[in-house]
C-alpha positions in Angstrom: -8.8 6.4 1.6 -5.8 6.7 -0.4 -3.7 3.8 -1.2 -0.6 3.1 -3.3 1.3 -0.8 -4.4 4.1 -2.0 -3.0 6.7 -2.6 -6.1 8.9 -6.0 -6.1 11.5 -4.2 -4.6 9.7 -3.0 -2.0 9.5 0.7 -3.1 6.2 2.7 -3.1 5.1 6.0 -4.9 3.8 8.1 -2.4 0.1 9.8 -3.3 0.1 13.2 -5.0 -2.4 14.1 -2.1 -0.5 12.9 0.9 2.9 14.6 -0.3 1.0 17.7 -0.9 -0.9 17.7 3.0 2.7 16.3 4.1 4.6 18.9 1.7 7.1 16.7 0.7 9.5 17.3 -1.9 12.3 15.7 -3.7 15.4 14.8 -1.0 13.2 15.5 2.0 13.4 12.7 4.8 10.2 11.0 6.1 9.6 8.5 9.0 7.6 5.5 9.7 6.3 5.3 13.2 5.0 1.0 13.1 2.4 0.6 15.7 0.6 -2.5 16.3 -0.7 -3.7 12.4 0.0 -0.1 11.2 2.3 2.7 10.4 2.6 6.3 10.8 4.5 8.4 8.1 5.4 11.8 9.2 7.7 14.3 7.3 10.8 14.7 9.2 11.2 19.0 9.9 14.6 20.0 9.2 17.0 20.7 12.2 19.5 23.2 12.6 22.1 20.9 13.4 25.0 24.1 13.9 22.0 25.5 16.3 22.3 23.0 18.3 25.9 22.2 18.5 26.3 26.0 19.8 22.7 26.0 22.6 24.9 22.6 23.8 27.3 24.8 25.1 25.2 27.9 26.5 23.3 25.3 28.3 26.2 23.2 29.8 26.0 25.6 32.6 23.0 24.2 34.0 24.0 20.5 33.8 26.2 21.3 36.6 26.2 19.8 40.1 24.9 22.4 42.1 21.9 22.4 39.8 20.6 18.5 40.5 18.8 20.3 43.8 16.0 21.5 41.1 16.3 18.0 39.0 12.3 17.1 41.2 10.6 20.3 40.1 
């Protein structure tokens, strides 16, 4: 088990051994998934945000009308 303190102001080092499984690195984001007395800390993967923004538009065509016949498959 690794474990690291909790500073007064709430800040934390994370372990050596986690960022390297995790491969974080200086200004990557992480995220804390809380679950019942736990939490979950995940690296957040990077996202092509100027991807997306263009595939939004290529697939507008099938958010059409005429295409809710399939939305039960």
């Amino acid at each position: 088990m690794i474990t690291s303190k909790v500073t007064s102001k709430a800040q934390t080092t994370i372990p050596k051994k986690v960022r390297e499984k995790l491969d974080i690195h200086v200004n990557d984001t992480i995220m804390f998934e809380i679950k019942e007395d736990y939490a979950i800390i995940r690296k957040l993967k990077v996202v092509d945000t100027g991807y997306l923004k263009a595939l939004e538009t290529i697939l507008e065509e099938w958010n059409s009308e005429e295409d809710s016949v399939y939305d039960d498959l």
